[in-house]
Every structure is written in C-alpha cells, then in structure tokens.
Residue frames as qw, qx, qy, qz and C-alpha x, y, z in Angstrom:
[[0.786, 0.545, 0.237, -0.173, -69.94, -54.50, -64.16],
 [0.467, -0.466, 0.470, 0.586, -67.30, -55.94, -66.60],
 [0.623, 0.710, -0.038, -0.327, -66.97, -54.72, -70.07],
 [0.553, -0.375, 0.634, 0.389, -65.02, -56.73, -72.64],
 [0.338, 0.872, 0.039, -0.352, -64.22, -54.61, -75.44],
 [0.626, 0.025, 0.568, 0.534, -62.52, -55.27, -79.25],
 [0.377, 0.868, 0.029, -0.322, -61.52, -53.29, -81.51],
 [0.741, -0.029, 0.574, 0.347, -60.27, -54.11, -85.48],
 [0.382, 0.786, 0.389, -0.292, -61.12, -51.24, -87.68],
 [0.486, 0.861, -0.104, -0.107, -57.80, -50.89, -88.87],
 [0.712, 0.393, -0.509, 0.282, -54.42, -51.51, -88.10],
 [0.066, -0.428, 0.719, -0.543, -54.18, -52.08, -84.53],
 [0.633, -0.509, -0.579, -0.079, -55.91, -55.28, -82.55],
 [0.023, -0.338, 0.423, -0.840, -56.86, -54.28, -79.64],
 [0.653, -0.444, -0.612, 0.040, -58.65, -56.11, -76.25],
 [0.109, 0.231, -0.632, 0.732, -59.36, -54.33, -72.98],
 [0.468, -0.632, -0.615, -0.059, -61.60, -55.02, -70.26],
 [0.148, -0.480, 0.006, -0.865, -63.20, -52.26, -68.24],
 [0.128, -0.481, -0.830, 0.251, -64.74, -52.25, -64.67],
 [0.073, 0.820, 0.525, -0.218, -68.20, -49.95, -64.80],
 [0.235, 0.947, 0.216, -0.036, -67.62, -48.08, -67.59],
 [0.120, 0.941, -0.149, 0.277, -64.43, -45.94, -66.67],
 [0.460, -0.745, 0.472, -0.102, -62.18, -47.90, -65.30],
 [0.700, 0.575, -0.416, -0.077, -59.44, -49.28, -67.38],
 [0.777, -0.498, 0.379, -0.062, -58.15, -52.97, -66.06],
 [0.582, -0.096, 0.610, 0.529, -56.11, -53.98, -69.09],
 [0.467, 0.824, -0.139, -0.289, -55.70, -52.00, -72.89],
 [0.683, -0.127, 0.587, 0.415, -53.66, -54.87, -74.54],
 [0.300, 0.832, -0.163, -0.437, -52.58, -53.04, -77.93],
 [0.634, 0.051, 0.558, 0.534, -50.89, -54.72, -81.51],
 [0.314, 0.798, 0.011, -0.514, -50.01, -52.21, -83.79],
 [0.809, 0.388, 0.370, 0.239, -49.51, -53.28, -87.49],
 [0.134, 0.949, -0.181, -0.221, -47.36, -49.89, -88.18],
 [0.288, -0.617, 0.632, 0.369, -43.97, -51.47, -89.02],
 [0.552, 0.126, 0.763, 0.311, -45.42, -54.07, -91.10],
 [0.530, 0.671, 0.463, 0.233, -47.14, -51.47, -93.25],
 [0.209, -0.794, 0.128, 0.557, -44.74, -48.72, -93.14],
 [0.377, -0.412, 0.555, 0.617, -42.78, -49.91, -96.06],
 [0.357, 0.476, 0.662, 0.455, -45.76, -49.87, -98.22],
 [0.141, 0.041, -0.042, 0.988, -46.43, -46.20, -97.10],
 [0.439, -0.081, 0.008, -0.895, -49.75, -47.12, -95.73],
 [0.479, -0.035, 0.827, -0.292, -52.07, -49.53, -94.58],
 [0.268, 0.206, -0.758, -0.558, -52.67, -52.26, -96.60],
 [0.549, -0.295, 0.213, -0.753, -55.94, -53.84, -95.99],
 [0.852, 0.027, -0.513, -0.105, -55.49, -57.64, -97.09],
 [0.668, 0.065, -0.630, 0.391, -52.87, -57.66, -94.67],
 [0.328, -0.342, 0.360, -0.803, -54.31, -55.74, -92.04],
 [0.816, 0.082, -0.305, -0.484, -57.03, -58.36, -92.27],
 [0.745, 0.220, -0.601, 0.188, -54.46, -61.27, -92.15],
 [0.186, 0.318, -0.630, 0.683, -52.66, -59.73, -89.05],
 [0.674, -0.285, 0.177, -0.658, -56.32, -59.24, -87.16],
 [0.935, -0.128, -0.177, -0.281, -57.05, -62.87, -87.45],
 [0.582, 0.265, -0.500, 0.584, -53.24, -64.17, -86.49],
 [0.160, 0.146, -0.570, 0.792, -53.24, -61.95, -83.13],
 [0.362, -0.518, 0.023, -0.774, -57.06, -60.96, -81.80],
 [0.818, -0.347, -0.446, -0.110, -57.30, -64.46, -79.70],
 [0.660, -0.127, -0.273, 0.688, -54.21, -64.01, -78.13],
 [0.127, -0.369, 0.062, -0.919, -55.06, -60.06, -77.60],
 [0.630, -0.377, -0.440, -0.518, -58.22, -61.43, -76.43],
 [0.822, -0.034, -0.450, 0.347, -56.40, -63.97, -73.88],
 [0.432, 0.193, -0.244, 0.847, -54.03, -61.22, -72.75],
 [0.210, -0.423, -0.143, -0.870, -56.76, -58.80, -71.71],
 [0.774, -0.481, -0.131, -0.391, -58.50, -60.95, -69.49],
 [0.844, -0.122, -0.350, 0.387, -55.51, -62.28, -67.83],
 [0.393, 0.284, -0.307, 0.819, -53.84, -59.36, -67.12],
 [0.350, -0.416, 0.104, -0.833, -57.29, -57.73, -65.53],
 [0.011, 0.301, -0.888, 0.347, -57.37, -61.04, -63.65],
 [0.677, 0.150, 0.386, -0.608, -60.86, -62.44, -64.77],
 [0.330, 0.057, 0.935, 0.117, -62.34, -64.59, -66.56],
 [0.218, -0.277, -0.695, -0.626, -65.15, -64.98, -69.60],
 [0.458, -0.474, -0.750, 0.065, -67.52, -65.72, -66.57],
 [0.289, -0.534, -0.335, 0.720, -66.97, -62.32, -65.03],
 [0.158, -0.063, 0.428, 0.888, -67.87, -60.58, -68.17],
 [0.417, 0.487, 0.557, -0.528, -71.26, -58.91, -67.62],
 [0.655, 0.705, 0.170, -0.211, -71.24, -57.89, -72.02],
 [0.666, -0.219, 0.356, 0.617, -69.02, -57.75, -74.97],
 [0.445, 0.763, 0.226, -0.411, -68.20, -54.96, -77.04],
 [0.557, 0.324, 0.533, 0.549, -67.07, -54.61, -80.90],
 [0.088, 0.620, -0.194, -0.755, -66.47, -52.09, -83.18],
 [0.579, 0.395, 0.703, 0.119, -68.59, -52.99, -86.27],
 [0.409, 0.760, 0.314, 0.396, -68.26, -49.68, -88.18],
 [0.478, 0.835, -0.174, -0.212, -66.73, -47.21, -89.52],
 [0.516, -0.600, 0.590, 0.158, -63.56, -48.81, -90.77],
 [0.240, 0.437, -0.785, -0.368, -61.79, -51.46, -93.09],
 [0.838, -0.063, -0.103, -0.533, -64.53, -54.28, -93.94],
 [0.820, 0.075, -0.566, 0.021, -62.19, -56.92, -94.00],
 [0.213, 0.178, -0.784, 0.555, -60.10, -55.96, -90.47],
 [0.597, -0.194, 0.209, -0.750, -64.35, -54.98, -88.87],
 [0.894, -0.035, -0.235, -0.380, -65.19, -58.75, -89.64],
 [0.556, 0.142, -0.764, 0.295, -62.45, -60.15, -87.95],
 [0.031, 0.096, -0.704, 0.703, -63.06, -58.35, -84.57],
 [0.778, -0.144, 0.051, -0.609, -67.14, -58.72, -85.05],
 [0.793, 0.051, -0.592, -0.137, -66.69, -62.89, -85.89],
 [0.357, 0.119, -0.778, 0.502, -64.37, -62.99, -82.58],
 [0.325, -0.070, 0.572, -0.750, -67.30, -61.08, -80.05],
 [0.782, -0.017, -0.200, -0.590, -70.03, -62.67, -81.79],
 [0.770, 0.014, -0.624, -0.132, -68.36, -66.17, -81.40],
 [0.237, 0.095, -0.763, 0.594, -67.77, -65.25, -77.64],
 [0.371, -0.104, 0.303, -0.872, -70.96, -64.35, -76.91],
 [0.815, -0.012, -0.298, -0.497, -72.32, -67.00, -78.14],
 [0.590, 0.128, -0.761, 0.238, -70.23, -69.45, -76.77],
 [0.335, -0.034, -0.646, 0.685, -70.28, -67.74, -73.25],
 [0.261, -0.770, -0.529, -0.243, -74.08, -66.55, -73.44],
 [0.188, -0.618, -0.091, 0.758, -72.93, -62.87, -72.71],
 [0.121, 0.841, 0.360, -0.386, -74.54, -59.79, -74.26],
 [0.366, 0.117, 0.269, 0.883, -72.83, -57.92, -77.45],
 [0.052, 0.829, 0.072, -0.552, -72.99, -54.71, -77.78],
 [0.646, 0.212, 0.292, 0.673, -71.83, -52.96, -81.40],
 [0.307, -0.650, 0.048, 0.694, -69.77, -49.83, -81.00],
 [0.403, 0.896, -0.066, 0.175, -69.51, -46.49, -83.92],
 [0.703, 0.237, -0.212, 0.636, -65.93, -46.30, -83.96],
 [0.101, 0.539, -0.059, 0.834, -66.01, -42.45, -83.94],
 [0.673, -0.618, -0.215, -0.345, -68.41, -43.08, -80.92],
 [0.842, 0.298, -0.332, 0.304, -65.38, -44.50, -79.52],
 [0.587, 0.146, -0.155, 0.781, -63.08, -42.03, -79.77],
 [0.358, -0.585, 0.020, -0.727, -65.39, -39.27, -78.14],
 [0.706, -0.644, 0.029, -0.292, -65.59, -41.44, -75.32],
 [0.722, 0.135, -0.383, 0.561, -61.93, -42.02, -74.81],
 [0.182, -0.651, -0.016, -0.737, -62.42, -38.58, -73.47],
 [0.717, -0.442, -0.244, -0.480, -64.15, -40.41, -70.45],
 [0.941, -0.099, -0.129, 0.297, -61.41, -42.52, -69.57],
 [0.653, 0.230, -0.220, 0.687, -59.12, -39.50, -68.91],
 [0.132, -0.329, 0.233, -0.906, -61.08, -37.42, -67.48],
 [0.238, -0.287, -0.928, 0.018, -63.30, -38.84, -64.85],
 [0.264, 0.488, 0.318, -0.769, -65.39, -35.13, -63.84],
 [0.285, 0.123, -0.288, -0.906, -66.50, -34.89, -67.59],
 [0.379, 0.472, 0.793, -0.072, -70.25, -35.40, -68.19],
 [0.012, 0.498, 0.614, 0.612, -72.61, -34.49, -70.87],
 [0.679, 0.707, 0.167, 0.102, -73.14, -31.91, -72.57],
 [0.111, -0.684, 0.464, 0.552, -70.21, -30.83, -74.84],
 [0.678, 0.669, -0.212, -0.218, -68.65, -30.59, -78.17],
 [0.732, -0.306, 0.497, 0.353, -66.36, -33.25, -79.52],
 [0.159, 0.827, -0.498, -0.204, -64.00, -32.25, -82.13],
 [0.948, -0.169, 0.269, -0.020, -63.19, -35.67, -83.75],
 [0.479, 0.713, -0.503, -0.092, -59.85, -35.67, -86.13],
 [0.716, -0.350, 0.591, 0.123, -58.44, -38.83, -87.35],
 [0.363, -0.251, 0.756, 0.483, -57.34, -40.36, -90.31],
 [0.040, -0.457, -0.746, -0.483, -60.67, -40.91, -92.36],
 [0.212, -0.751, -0.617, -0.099, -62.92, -38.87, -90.38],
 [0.166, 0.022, -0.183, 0.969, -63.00, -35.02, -89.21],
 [0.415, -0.601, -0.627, -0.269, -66.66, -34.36, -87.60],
 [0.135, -0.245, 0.452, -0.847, -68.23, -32.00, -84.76],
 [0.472, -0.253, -0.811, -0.234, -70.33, -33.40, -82.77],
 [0.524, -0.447, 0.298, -0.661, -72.78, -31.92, -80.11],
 [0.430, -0.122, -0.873, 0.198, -72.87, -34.76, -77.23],
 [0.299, -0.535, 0.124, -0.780, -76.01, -34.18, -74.94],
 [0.848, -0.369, 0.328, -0.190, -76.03, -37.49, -73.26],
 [0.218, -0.471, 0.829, 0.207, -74.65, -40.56, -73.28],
 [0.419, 0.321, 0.808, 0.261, -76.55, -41.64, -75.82],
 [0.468, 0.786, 0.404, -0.010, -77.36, -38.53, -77.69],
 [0.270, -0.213, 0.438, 0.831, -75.27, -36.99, -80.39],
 [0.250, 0.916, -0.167, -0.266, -75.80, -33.74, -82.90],
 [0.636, -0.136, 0.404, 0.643, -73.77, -34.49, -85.56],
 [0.171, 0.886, 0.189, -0.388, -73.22, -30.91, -86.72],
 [0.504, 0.779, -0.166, -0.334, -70.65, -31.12, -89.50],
 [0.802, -0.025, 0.498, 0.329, -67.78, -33.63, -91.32],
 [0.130, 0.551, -0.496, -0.658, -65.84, -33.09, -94.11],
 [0.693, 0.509, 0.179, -0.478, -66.59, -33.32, -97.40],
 [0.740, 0.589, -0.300, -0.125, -63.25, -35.03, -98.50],
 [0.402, 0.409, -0.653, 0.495, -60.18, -35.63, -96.94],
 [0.543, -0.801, -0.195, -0.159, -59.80, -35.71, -93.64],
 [0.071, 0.920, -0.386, 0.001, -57.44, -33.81, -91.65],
 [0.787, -0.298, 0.535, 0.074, -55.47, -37.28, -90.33],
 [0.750, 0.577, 0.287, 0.146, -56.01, -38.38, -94.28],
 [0.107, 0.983, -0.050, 0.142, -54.28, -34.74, -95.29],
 [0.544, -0.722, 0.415, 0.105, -51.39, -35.30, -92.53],
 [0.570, -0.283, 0.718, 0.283, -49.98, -37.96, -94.06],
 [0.623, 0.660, 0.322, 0.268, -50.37, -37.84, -97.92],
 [0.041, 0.978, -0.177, 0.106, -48.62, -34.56, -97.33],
 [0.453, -0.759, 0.467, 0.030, -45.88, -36.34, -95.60],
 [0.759, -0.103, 0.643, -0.008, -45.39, -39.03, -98.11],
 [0.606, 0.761, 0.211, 0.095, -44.91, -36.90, -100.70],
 [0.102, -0.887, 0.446, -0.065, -42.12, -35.15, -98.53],
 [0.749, 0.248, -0.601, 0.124, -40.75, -38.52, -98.27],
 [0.233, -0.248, 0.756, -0.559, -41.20, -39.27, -94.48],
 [0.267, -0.031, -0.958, -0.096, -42.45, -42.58, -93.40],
 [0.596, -0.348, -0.522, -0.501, -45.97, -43.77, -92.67],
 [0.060, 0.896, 0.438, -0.039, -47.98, -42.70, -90.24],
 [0.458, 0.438, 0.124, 0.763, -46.81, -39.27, -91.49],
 [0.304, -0.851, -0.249, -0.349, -48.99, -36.85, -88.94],
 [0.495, -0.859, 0.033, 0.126, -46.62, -37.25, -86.26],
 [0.698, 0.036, 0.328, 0.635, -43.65, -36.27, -88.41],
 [0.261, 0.615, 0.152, 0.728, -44.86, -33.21, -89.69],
 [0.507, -0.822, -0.227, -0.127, -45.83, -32.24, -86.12],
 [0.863, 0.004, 0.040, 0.503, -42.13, -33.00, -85.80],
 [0.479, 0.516, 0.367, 0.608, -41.48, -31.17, -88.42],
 [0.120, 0.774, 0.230, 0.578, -43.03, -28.33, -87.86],
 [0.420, -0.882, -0.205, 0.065, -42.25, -27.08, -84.69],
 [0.610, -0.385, 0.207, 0.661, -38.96, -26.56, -86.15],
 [0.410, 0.204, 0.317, 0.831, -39.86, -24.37, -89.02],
 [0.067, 0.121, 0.159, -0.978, -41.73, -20.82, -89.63],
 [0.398, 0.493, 0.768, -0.095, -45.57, -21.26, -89.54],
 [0.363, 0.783, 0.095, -0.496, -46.52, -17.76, -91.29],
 [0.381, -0.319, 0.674, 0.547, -43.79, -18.92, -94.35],
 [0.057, -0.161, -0.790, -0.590, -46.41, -20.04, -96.85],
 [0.446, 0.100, 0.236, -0.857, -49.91, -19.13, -97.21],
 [0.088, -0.219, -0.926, -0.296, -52.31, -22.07, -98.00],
 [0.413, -0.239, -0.553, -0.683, -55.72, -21.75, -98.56],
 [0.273, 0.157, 0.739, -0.596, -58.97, -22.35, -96.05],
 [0.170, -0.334, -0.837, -0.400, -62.30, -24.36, -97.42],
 [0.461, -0.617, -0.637, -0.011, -65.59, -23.68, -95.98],
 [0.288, -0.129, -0.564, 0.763, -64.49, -20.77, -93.72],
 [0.299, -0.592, -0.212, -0.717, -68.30, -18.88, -94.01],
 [0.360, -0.217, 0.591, -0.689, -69.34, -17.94, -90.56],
 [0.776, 0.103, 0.349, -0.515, -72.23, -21.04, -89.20],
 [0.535, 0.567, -0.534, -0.328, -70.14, -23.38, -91.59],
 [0.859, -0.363, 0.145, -0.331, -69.71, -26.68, -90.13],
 [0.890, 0.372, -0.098, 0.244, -68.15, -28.91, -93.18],
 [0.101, -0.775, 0.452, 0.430, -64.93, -29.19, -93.86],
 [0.784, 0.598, 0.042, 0.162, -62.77, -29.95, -96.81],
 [0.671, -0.508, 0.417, 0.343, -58.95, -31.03, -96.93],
 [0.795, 0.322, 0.448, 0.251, -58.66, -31.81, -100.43],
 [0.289, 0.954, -0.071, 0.029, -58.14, -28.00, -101.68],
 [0.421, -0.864, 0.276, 0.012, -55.56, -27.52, -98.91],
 [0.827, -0.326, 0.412, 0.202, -53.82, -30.78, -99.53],
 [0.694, 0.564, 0.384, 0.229, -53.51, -30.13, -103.25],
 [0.024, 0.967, -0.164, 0.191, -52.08, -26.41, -102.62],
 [0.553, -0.606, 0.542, 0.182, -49.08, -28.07, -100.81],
 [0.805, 0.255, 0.489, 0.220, -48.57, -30.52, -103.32],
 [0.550, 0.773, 0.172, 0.266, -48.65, -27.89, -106.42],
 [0.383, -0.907, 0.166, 0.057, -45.89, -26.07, -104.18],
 [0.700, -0.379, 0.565, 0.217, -43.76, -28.62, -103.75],
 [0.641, 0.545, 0.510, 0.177, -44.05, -29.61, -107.46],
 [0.256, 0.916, -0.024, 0.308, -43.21, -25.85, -108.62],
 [0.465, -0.772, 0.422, 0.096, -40.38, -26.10, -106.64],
 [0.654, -0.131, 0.650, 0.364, -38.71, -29.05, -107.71],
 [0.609, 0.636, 0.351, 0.319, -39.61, -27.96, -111.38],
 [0.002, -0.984, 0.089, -0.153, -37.60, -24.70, -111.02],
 [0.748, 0.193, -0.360, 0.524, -35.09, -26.52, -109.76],
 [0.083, -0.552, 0.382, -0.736, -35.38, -24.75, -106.36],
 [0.338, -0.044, -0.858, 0.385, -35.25, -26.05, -102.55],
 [0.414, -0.654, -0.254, -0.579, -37.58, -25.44, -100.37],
 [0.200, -0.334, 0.633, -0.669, -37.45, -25.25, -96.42],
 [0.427, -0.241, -0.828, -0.273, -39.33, -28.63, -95.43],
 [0.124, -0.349, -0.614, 0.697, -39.95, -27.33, -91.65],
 [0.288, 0.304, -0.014, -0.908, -41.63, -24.28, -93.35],
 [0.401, -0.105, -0.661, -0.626, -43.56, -26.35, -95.62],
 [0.519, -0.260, -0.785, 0.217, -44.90, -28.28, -92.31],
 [0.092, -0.317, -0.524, 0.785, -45.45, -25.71, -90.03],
 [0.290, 0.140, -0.154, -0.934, -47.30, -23.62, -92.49],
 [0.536, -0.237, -0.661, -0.469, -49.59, -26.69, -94.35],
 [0.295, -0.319, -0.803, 0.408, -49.92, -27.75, -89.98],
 [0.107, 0.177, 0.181, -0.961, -51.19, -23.84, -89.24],
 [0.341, 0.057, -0.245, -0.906, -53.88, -24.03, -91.49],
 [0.500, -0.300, -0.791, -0.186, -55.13, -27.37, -90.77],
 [0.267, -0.365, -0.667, 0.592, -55.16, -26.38, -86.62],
 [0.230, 0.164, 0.052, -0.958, -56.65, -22.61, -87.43],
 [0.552, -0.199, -0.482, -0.650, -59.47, -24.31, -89.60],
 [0.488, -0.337, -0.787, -0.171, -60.30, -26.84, -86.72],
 [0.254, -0.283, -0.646, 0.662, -59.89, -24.56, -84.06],
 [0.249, 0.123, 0.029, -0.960, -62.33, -21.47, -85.81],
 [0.579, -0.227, -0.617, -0.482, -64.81, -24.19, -86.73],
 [0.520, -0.400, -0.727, 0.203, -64.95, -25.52, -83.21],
 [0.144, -0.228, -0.450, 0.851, -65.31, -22.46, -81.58],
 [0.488, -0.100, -0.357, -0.790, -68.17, -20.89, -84.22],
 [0.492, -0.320, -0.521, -0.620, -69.86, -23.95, -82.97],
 [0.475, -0.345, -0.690, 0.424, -69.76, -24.02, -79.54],
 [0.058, 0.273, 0.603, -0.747, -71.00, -20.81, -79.48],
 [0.453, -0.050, -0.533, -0.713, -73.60, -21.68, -81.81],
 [0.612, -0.257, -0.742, -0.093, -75.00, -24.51, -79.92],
 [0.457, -0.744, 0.191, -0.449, -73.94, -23.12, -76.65],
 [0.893, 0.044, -0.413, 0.175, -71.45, -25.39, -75.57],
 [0.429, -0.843, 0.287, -0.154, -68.78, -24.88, -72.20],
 [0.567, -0.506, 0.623, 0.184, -67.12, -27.50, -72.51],
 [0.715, 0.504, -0.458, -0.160, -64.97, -28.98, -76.12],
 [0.595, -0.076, 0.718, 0.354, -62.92, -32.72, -76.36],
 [0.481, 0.635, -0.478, -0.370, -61.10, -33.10, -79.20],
 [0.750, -0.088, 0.652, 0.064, -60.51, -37.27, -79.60],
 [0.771, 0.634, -0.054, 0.042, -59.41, -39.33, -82.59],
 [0.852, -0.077, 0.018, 0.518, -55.43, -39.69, -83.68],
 [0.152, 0.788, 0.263, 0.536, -55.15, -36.05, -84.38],
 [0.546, -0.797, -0.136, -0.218, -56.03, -35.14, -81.13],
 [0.711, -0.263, 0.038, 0.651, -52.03, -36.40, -80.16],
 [0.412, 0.754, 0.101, 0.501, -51.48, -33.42, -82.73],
 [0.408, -0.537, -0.356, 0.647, -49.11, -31.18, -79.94],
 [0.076, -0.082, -0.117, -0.987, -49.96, -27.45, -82.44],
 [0.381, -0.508, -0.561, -0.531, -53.55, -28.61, -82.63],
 [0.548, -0.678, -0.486, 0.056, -53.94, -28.90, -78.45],
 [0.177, -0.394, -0.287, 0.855, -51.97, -25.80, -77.68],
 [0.073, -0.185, -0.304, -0.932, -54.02, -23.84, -80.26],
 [0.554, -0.487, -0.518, -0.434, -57.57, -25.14, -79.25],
 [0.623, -0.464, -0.442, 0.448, -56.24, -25.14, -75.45],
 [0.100, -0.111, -0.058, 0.987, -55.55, -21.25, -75.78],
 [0.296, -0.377, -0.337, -0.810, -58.95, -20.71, -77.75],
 [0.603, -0.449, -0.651, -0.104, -60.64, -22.43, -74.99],
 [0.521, -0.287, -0.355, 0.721, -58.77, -21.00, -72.32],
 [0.038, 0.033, 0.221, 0.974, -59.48, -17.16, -74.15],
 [0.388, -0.274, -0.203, -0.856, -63.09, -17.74, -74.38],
 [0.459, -0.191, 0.582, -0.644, -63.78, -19.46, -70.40],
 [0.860, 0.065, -0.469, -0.189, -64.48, -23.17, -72.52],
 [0.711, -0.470, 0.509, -0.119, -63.43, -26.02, -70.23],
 [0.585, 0.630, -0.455, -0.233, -60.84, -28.37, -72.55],
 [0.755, -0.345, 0.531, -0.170, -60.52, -31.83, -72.88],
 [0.562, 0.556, -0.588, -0.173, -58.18, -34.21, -74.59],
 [0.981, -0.180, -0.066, 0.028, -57.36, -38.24, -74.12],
 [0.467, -0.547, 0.655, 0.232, -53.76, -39.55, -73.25],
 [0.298, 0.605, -0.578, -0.459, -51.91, -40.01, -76.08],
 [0.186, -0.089, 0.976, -0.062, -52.32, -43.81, -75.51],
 [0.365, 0.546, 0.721, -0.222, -56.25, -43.54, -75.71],
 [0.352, 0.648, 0.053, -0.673, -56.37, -41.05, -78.44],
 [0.253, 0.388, -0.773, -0.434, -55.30, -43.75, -80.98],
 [0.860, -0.227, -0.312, -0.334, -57.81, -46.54, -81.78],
 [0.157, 0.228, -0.879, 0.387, -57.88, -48.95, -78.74],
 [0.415, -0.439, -0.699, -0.381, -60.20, -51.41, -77.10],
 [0.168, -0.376, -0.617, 0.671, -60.97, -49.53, -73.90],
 [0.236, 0.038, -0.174, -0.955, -62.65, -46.28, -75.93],
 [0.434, -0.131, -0.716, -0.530, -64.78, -49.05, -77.30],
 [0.429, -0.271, -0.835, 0.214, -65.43, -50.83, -73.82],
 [0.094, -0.057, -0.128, 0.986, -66.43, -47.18, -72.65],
 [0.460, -0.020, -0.288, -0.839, -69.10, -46.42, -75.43],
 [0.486, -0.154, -0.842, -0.177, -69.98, -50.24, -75.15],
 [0.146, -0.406, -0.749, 0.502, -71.17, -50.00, -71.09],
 [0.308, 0.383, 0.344, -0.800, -73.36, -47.06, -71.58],
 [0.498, 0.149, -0.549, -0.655, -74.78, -48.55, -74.43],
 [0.260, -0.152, -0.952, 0.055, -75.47, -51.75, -72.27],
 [0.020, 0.294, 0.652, -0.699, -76.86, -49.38, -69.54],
 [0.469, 0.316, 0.148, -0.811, -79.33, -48.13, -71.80],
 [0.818, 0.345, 0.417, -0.195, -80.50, -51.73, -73.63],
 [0.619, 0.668, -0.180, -0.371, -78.98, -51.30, -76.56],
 [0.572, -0.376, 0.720, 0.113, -77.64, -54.50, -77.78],
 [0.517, 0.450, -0.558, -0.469, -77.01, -56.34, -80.90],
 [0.881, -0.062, 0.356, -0.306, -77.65, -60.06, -81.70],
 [0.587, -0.222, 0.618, 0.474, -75.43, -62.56, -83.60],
 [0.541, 0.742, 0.337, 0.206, -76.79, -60.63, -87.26],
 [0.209, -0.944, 0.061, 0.247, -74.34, -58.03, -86.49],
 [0.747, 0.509, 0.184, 0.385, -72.15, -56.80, -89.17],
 [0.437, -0.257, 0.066, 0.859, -69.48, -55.28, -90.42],
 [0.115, 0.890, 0.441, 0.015, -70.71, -51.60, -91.51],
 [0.688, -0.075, 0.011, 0.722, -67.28, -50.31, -93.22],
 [0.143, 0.261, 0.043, 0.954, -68.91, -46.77, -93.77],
 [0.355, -0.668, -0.627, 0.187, -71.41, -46.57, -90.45],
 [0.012, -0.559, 0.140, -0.817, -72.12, -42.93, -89.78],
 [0.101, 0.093, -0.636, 0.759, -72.22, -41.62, -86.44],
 [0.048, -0.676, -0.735, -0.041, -75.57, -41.96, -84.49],
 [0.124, 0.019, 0.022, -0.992, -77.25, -38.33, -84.70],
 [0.144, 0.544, 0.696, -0.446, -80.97, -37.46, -83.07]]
C-alpha cells in the first residue's frame, strides 16, 4: 500500500511517499528558514507564498524519486490542522485537487498526530501503548497513545510552548532564528546550576504546563543586567533557562507515566532534536526501567513522511475525508 503524504503547516513543504505505513521511499523537504531568518521568524504571508511556488514540484520530486506514479497511490494524506491557515490551505487545495483528479482517497492528518508517529518511522519494534511527550514550537502536550487510533490527551500548556520559549529567549540574546538549536549550542558550553529560574505547574498529578512565567524570568534578568550596566555570561544564561525547561518536561513525563502506567515514553516534535532534553529524559527512563524513544533528527522536524505514517493507519481504519476538508489552523489533538 502506497501512501502519499503533504505537509504545509508552516515553513517547510514537504512530499513523501510511504510503502505500508513504515517505510520511507522518498521525504523530499523545502525549508523556508533562510528566507525568514532575517525577519527573526516566520512570516506567514510569505510562508504562504513560498508553499504555493514549491509544493508541485515537491510533489513531482517525491514520486519520482520513490519511482511511482499517481496510479500507484493507494490514498493521499494532508495535514489540515494545527498550523498557519494560510500555509494549511495550500497543502489541503494541492491533496484535495489530486484526489480528485486521480480518484484516490484523502485522508486529513493532526499535525501533532504526526509528530508522535514519526516515532514509527525510526523505530520499527514500537507498538502501542505509550506516552508521547510532544515539544515543538507552538505546542507542548502529553499524550497517552493506546492504539493507533486512540489518544489520552493528558495535559498541554497553558501558554507558551517550550519550542515557542526556545527561541524568543534566543532573539532577545540576539542569535538568529530558529533560536532552539543555538541555545542548545549555547548551553552546553556554560554552567547549568548558574541561575535559578522558576518552575510553573510543578504540583504532583499536574499535567499543564506553562512557559510564559519562565520565559519572562529570563528576560527580566537580562534586562537588570544591561540596566546596571553589567555583563552577563550568555552560556550560563542558556544552560540554566535550558535546565529548567528539560527538568520541567522530564518530571512531568515521568509523574505521568507512572500515573497512567506507561513502559514505554517518545518524545517527537522539533524539541525532541533538543541534545540536554534526550540525555535527561534518556537517563530518567533508563533510572526507572522505561523503554525510550526518539525520531532522527530529520523526522523530528515537520516532514511529509510523519504525516504519510499517521495518514495509512488512518486509511486502515476508514477514516477518510472528502473534498469539504479544511484548513483547521487551531485543530486539537484527537482524545477518547
């Protein structure tokens, strides 16, 4: 069974075709990062602009390189939510107008649904159940997974997210866009225990989280520095504001795995590259007999294989979409 699988939600087009599910025959990637670097973030008109300019030719590329054709495509999937509305309607307009054209099946993919099942694609023993630990840019979310089609969404934050957090922080230090892997950089060169910052939400059976305190406590640092007319160590400022983000997601993900009973955690999402966040949560796991699972750094950033993933067990269990299918720029995760 082939899956042909798009994804536009933000600043990367992205076409890959899949055979049954888990097996990745092309992941054709365009990332928009240089063009929005110099605005210090992604701009959505032109995110937008760039989707519609490259997804045919992504589109093109994907099925050539996995050496098929439209006609070998048993469905297509799409990311139709969570995401930017204007880049979600380019890549829905492109599967809808292939499916119609080539009377093949759409499917429409939860982003975040996605990135939990990038997971899948790197690891080919893992099955349901487990916890997924999602951290990306907009979104930070646990998420019990007892099938492939059932999710427990057991908590999200209530502001930021940590991705969000990463890089505002860095862009205040004055390091270019995406900013997460820079302070990761960053920090492994200064002293984590330097500064104390603050933890939201840490009650025991807590779920939530909440960036916004944390992100602000760096900030007012910095700030009271430069007003004093005093330097600061930027490594230390990084290592320390990184500690607390990785301690809060690793003591939340461990409270709930053994709340729920979980064995086995994935962490997925752009985060998930984070290299403090996967030795910390790879020790806690490792300390309390968890099995631990994390995508290649390739799949842990948005791409259309995750999608073509979520998109085949969604075929295998009916669930399809018809040419009404929309964008849905603030689609929450499915939860039983």
């Amino acid at each position: 069974m082939y899956t042909l699988a798009l994804e536009t939600s933000c600043d990367e087009t992205s076409a890959a075709v899949l055979k049954d599910g888990r097996h990745i025959c092309s992941n054709i990637i365009s990332t928009q990062v240089p063009i929005h670097r110099k605005f210090g973030g992604v701009v959505p008109e032109i995110a937008s602009r760039q989707h519609i300019e490259y997804v045919m030719p992504i589109i093109k590329e994907a099925l050539d390189t996995a050496g098929v054709t439209l006609a070998d495509i048993d469905h297509i999937g799409v990311t139709y939510g969570p995401g930017l509305v204007g880049a979600l309607l380019v890549g829905v307009a492109a599967a809808k107008a292939i499916s119609f054209a080539a009377d093949k099946p759409l499917v429409g993919v939860n982003h975040m649904e996605g990135h939990i099942f990038a997971n899948f694609l790197s690891h080919p023993d893992l099955e349901p159940p487990f916890l997924a630990l999602v951290v990306s840019g907009g979104h930070t979310q646990l998420v019990q997974i007892n099938g492939y089609n059932s999710f427990r969404l057991m908590g999200q934050t209530r502001d930021d997210a940590a991705g969000e957090a990463f890089d505002k922080i860095a862009r205040v230090m004055g390091y270019p866009y995406p900013g997460g892997p820079q302070i990761d950089k960053l920090a492994k060169e200064g002293d984590p225990d330097a500064i104390a910052f603050p933890k939201a939400l840490h009650e025991k059976h807590n779920f939530e989280f909440s960036f916004s305190g944390l992100k602000s406590a760096v900030l007012n640092y910095l700030h009271t520095q430069e007003q004093r007319g005093q330097s600061y160590n930027a490594a230390d400022v990084a290592a320390s504001f990184q500690k607390t983000v990785v301690e809060t997601l690793v003591e939340k993900t461990m409270d709930a795995a053994a709340y729920c009973g979980a064995r086995k955690i994935a962490v997925a999402g752009g985060v998930s590259a984070n290299s403090g966040l996967a030795a910390a949560m790879s020790a806690a796991c490792a300390d309390k007999g968890y099995a631990f699972y994390r995508p290649e750094p390739i799949l842990c950033t948005d791409n259309g294989a995750m999608i073509g993933c979520r998109a085949y067990y969604m075929a295998l269990d009916g669930r399809f979409a018809d040419l009404t299918l929309n964008a849905k720029p603030a689609l929450p995760i499915t939860s039983d």
